[in-house]
N, C-alpha and C positions, 0 to 999 in steps of 0.2 A: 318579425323580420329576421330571416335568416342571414345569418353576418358572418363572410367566409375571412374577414382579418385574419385573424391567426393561424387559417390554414393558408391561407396564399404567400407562405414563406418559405425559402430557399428551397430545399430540393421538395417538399412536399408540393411544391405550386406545379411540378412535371406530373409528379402523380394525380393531382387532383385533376388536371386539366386532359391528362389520357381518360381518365375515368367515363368523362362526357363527353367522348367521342364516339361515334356509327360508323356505319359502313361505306366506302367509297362507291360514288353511283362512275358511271359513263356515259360519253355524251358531252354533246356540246353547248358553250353558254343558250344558244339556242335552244336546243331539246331541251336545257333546264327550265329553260323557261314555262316550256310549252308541259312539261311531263314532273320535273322532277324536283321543283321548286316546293318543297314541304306537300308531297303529296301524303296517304295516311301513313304510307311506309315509309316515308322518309321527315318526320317529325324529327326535331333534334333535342329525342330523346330515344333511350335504347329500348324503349320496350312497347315498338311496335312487332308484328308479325314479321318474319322472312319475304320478301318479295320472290314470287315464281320466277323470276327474271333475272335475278341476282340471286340466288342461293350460295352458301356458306362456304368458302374457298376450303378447299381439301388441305389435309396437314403438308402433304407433299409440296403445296404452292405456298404455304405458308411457315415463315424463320421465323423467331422465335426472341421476343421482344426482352433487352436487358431488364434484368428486376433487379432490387436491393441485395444486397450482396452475393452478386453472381448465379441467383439464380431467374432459371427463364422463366418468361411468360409469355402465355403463349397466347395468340390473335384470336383462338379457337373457342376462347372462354365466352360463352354468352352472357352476357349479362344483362338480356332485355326482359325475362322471367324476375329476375332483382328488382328493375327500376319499374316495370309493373307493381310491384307494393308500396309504391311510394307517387303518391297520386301528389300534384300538385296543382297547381291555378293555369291556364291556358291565355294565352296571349299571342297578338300578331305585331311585330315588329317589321314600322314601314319607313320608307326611306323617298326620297326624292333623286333619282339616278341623274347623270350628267345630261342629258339628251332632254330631262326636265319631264322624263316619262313616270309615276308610282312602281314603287316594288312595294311588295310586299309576303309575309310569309308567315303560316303557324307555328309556334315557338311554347316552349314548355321548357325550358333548359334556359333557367335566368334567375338570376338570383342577386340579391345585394353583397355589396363587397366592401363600402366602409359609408361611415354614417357622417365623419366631419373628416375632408368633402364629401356630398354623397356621391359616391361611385356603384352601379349597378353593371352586371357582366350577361353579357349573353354571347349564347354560342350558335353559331351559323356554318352553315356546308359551305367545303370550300368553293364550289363551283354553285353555287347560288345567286342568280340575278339579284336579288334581295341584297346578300353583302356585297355585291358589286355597287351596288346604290350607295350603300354603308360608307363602303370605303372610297369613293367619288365624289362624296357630298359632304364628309366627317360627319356625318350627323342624322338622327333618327329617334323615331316616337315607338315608345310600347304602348299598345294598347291592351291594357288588360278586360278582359271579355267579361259578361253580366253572365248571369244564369239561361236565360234566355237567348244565347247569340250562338249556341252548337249550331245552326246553319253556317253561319259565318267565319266561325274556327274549323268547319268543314270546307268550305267553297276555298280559305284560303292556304287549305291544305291541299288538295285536289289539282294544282298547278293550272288553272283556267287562265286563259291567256287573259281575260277578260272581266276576270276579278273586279278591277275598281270600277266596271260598268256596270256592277249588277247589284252595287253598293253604293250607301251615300258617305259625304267624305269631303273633307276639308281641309286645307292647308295655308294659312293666313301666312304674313312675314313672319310671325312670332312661330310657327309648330317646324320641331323639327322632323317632320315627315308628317305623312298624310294620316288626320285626324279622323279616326272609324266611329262617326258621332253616334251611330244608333247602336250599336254591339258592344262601344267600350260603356264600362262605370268608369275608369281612372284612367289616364294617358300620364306616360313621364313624357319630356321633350329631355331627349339628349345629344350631348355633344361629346364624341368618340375623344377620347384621350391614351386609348393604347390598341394594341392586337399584337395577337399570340398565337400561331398554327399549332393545331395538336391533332395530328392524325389525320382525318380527316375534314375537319372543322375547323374554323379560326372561332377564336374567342374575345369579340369586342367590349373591352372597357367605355363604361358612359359615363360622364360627368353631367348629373341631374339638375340641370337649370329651370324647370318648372314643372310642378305636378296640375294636373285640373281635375273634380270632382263631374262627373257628368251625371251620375244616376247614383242612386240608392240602393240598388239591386245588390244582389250576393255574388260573388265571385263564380265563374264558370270551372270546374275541374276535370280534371283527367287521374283516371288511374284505371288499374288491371284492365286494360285497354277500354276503356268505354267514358264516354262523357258523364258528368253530372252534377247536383247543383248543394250548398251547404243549406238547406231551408233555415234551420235555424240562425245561421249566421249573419243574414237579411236581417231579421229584428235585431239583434243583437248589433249591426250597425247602424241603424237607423237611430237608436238610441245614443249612440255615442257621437253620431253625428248634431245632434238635440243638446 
């Protein structure tokens, strides 16, 4: 478990949380819905492709971000070549929005943040139906994805309107957002306890009120942009689950 404690203090908690921020889209809660709601280039992580559509704002349009002692930094710096070498696990965080419709979104930019209480952090585009659920509901499910479920960490990349029709899914009193029974192995159930805008992302704080074990399977991954699966890590949990 990765445990950001000690860095989520005093001035390092601006830089860390600039770190895991992308590109601002356009458009409206609509159109995110419909287009831009974690399509593959809008993962909230930085090392997707450039979108045709969006290309790299010019130095001319862009000033020039305070850094540690006075000098700049600047918005220009890619850093989605970086977070391509750093492949991590693939998850959809889902929410139940006020209208009592599902959001939901592919997510790769979450991590644990303290162990007692458990608090987990994920980070969401600020014009995302998905955190609008988040923040309307206080409350939402990760689903972390099997080896087997790249369709499903695609589809809810892809911004389809239509998502939770084309998937099975369940949301009892007890889940705090809609449970992805066939794709996730783990689900947290959490309940928001802070948010923090950086850039263009807000970074929602969870407070982990229930974990569930659904599959045995191996974790699903992402790195240097492409999906894939830990083979050995499957045995290796099954054992420990024994």
């Amino acid at each position: 478990m990765r445990t950001l404690t000690m860095l989520l203090r005093g001035e390092n908690t601006a830089r860390l949380l600039t770190a895991t921020t992308a590109r601002k889209d356009v458009g409206s809660m609509a159109d995110a819905a419909q287009l831009y709601d974690s399509t593959p280039y809008e993962r909230t992580r930085l090392d997707h492709p450039v979108h045709p559509d969006h290309p790299p704002r010019s130095s001319a349009a862009t000033a020039p971000l305070p850094g540690k002692g006075g000098r700049a930094v600047s918005e220009l710096v890619d850093i989605r070549p970086l977070m391509a070498t750093f492949p991590t696990g693939v998850a959809i965080v889902t929410a139940i929005a006020a209208d009592g419709q599902p959001r939901g979104m592919t997510c790769s930019s979450l991590c644990s943040v303290s162990l007692r209480p458990p608090i987990l952090l994920v980070c969401l585009r600020c014009d995302s139906p998905t955190l609008a659920g988040v923040l309307g509901s206080g409350a939402f499910a990760i689903n972390f994805l099997h080896d087997q479920a790249q369709p499903c960490a695609a589809l809810f990349a892809s911004g389809a309107p239509d998502r939770f029709d084309r998937v099975r899914w369940l949301a009892d009193g007890r889940a705090a957002g809609p449970h992805l029974t066939d794709a996730a192995h783990m689900i947290a159930d959490c309940s928001m306890t802070g948010q923090q805008q950086a850039g263009d992302h807000v970074v929602i704080f969870g407070a982990v009120h229930a974990v569930r074990r659904l599959s045995e399977r191996g974790p699903l991954l992402y790195g240097l942009r492409r999906y894939a699966a830990w083979r050995d890590l499957a045995e290796h949990a099954s054992r420990l689950a024994d």
